[in-house]
N, C-alpha and C positions, 0 to 999 in steps of 0.2 A: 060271124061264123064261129061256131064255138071248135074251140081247141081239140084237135086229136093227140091224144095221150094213150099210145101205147102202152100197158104194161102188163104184156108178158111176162108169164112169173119166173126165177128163174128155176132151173130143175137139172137134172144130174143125168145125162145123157146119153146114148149108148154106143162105146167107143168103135162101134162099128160102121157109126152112121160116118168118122170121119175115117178121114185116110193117115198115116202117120204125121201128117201136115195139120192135121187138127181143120183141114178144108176140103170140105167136099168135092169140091171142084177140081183140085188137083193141076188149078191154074195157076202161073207165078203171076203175083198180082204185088205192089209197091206201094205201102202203107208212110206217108210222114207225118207226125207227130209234133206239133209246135206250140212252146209252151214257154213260160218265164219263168214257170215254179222249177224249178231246177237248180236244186244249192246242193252244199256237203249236208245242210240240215235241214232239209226236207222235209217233208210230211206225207201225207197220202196220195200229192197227187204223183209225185216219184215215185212210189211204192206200184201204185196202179202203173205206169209207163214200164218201169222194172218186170214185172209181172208181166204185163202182154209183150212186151218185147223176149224175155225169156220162152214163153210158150210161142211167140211167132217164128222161131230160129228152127223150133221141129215142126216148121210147115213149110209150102212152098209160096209162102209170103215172103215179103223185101220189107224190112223194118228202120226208118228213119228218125231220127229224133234231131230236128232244130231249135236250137236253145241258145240265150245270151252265154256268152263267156269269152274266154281268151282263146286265143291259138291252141296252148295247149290242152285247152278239154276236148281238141278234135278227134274225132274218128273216122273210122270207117263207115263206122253206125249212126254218129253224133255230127252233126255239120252245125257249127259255131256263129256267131251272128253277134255283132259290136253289142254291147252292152255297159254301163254305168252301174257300180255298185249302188242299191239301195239300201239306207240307212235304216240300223235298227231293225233291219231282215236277214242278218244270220246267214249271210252270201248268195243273196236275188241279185241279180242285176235285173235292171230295167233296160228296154232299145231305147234311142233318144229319136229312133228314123225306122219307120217299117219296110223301105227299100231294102235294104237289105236282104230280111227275112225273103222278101217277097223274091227277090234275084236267087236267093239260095233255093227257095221252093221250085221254082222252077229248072233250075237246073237239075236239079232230081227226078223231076218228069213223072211225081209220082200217080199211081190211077186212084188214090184217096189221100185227102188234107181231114188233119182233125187239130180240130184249134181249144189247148187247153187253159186257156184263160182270154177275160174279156179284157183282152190293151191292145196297145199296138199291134201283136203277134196277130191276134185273130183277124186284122184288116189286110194284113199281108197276104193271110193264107184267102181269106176272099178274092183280093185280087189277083194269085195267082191260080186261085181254082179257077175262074173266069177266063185268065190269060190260057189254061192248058184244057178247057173244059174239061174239068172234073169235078165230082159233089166235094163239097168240104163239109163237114158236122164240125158242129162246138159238143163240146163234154164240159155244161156246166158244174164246176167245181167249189161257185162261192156264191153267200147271197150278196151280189153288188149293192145292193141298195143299200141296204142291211148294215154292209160295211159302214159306207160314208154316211151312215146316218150314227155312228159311234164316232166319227170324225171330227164332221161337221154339224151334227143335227137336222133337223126338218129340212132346211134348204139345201142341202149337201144330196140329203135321201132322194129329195124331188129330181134333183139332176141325175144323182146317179140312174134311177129308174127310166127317165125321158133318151140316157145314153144306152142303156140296158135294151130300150124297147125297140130303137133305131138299130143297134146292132147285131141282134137275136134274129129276125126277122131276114136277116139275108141268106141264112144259113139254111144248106138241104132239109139239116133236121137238127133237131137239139135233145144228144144225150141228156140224163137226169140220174142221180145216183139214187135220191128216194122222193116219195110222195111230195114230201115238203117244199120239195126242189120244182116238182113238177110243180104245184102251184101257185109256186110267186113266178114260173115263169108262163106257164099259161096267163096270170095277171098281165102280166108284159102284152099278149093279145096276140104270143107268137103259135102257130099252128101247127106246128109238126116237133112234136115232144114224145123221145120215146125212153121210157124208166127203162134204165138199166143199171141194175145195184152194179158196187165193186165186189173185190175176192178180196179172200185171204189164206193165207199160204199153211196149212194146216199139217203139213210136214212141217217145217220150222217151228209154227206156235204150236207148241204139244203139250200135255201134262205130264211127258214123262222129262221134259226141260226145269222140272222145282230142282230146285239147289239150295242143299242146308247149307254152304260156302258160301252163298251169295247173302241171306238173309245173317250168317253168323259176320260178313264182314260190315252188316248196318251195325251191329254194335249195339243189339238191342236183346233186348231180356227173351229166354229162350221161347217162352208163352206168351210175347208182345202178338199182337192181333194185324198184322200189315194192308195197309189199305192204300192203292196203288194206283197213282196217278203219273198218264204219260201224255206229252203232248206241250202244245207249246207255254210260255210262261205269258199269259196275255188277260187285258181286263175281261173280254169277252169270255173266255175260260172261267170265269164267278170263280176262281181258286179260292178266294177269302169266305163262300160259302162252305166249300171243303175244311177248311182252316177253323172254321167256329163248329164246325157239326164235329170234328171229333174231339174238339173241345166240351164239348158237352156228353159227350162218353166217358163212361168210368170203367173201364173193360180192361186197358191196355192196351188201345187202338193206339197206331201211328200213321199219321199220312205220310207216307215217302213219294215222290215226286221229281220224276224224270224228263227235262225238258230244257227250254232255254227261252229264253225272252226278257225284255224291258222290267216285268212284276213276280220276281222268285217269290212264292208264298214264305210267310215266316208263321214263328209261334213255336210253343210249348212242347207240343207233339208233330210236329212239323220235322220233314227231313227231305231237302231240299238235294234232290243231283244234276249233274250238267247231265248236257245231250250225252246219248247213249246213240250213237253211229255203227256199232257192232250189231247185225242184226241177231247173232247167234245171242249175246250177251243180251242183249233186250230181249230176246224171246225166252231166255234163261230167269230173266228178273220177273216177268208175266207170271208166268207159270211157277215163281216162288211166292206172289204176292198170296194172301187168305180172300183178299176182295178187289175188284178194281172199282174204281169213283170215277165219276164224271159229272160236269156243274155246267158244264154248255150248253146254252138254250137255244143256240144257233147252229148246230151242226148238219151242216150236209149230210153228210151218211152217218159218220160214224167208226169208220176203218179201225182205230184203235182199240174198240168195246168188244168190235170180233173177235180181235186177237187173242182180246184177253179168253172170248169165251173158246177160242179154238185153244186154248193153253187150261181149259178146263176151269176156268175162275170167274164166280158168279161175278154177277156187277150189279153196281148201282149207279143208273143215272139220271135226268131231267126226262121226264115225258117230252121237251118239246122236240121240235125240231127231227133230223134223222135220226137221233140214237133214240126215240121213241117208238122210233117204230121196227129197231134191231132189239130193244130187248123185249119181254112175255114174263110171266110169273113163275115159269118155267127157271127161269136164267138168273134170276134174282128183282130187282124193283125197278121202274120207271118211276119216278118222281113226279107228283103235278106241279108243284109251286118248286123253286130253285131259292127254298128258303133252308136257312142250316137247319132248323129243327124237325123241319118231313125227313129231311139228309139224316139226323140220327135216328127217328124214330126208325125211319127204314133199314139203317146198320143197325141198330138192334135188333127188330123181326129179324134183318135175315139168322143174327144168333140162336134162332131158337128152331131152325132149318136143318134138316139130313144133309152134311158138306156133302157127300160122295155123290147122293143123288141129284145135289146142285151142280157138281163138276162135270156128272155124266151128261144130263140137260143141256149143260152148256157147251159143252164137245159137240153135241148131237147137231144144235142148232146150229152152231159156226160151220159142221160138215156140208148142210146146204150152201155154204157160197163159195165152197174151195173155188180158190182161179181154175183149175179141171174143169168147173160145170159154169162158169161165170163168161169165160173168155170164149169159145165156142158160142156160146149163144151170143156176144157182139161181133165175132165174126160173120156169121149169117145175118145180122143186123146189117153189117158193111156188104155184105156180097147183095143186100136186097137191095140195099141203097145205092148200088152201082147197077140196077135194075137187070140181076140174072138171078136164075133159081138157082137152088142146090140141084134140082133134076139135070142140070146141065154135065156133072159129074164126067160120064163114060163118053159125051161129045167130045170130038178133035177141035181143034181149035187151033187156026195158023200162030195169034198170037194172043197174050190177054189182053192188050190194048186195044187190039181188032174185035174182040170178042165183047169186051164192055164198051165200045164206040158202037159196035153194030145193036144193044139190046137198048143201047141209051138214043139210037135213031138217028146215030151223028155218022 
């Protein structure tokens, strides 16, 4: 049977069609969220849970988030689940026991599980979507296979995939942030795949966040050329492809590089900084940079190339993967080969480009995924997937549990 892949494009929606709740429906409905990506230094899939969690608070949704850590990361919001620091991950824990998760999920009783990584977490929320009959969706966030084939090699890859294929398959349906994603998971042979890009927060990443303070405290020559890489410090990231490509520039380029990991790039024109956890401050350093980089051949989406282009800053990055298919010639280059000398040839072309009409381009394009027009259409994703229409709107309803038990036939 071949794979259904929804994807629906995403689009920019008419705030009349929701009610202040950002749901149509106007039903209180009990979203939890269970995930291990969850540190002080995070990456995107935080950023995404931040983001729908912030827009779900002006609806009449219930928003959960189950995540390893301590006692004291508990909340109101946040319900906590034993975990073991994992090494050399920048404050992950791992669970050692999915019972837990699975006992927490269910005391929450919530009417959707979304499970955002393939480990432990995901089997819990299976079992407890089963225990409380409810749909639970995965929101794949990584290529698994992929990973432990950088691991382990060929026989690492082969298992990861055989785990990949067994554990994908149980699930109502399987978010996908871009194309790429959707096809190594349709590979997998799982059927119900439905693309749904991320947001980005385009109040925060702005152009009018450039800061002559920020770029005079690099310490660099007032007409130095900044070329801006954010994200983690990892082999996968090809940073030493970065590192040679402006090496071979004679302009006045510098790579400056915001991140943390096991592989700080080094070299000549190299400027290497720790994680940046202020988002005000990180959206200030974007929108100072002249260009953003990117050398990942393996990216899911992409979340960071938006930002830059919502902070008005062409980019350059690898054709493959998701950030190939966020940037256009519009926004600056996609790279086909992740070899440092396509990498300068293409920082040079863009030198000989209109910056302003690059800036505005790239504003334009990031304005299609504000979280405004991204989160609303995964809402109505989940309200389909708990089989009720948005027509149900102006109906009474004794409760939302009775209302999505009765359309799901239970």
């Amino acid at each position: 049977m071949t794979p259904s892949i929804d994807t629906t494009p995403v689009r920019k929606l008419p705030d009349h069609r929701f009610t202040a709740a950002g749901d149509p429906t106007g039903v209180s409905l009990h979203l939890a969220d269970v995930t291990m990506f969850w540190a002080a230094e995070s990456g995107g899939v935080k950023r995404y849970l931040r983001a729908k969690h912030d827009f779900l608070r002006s609806t009449h949704w219930r928003h959960t988030l189950v995540v390893p850590g301590t006692p004291d990361d508990a909340s109101n919001e946040v319900a906590v689940v034993p975990g073991v620091p994992l090494p050399m991950s920048h404050g992950y824990r791992i669970p050692l026991r999915s019972g837990p998760a699975e006992q927490a999920l269910c005391a929450l009783s919530p009417d959707l599980i979304e499970a955002g990584d393939p480990y432990r977490l995901s089997w819990a929320a299976l079992r407890a979507g089963a225990r409380l009959q409810v749909p639970v969706a995965a929101f794949c966030h990584s290529d698994l296979p992929a990973f432990f084939r950088r691991l382990g090699g060929p026989p690492a890859e082969l298992a990861a995939t055989a785990y990949a294929r067994k554990l994908y398959r149980h699930f109502d349906t399987v978010f996908v942030p871009s194309r790429y994603i959707a096809q190594k998971v349709a590979d997998l042979g799982v059927e119900r795949i439905e693309l749904q890009p991320l947001g980005v927060d385009t109040r925060l990443f702005h152009p009018a966040r450039r800061s002559l303070r920020w770029r005079e405290q690099l310490d660099l020559p007032r007409d130095a050329r900044v070329l801006l890489y954010v994200g983690r410090y990892a082999p996968e990231k090809n940073l030493q492809v970065l590192c040679d490509a402006v090496g071979r520039l004679d302009d006045g380029s510098v790579l400056v590089t915001i991140g943390s990991g096991p592989t700080p790039p080094r070299g000549r024109h190299v400027r290497a900084l720790p994680y940046e956890g202020d988002a005000q401050h990180l959206a200030a350093a974007m929108a100072s940079a002249d260009v953003f980089v990117h050398a990942g051949d393996q990216e899911t989406f992409g979340l960071v190339a938006l930002e830059a282009m919502a902070s008005g800053v062409p980019v350059v990055t690898c054709s493959a993967g998701g950030l190939g298919e966020l940037v256009n010639a519009q926004v600056g280059y996609a790279v086909p080969h992740c070899r440092a000398d396509d990498f300068a040839q293409a920082l040079q072309a863009l030198r000989g480009r209109d910056p302003v009409a690059l800036a505005h381009a790239a504003r334009r394009h990031a304005l299609q995924y504000d979280w405004r027009a991204v989160l609303p259409q995964l809402l109505r994703r989940y309200l389909a997937l708990l089989g009720r229409q948005a027509s149900l709107a102006a109906e009474p309803s004794p409760t939302a549990r009775q209302h999505v038990r009765a359309a799901r036939g239970r």
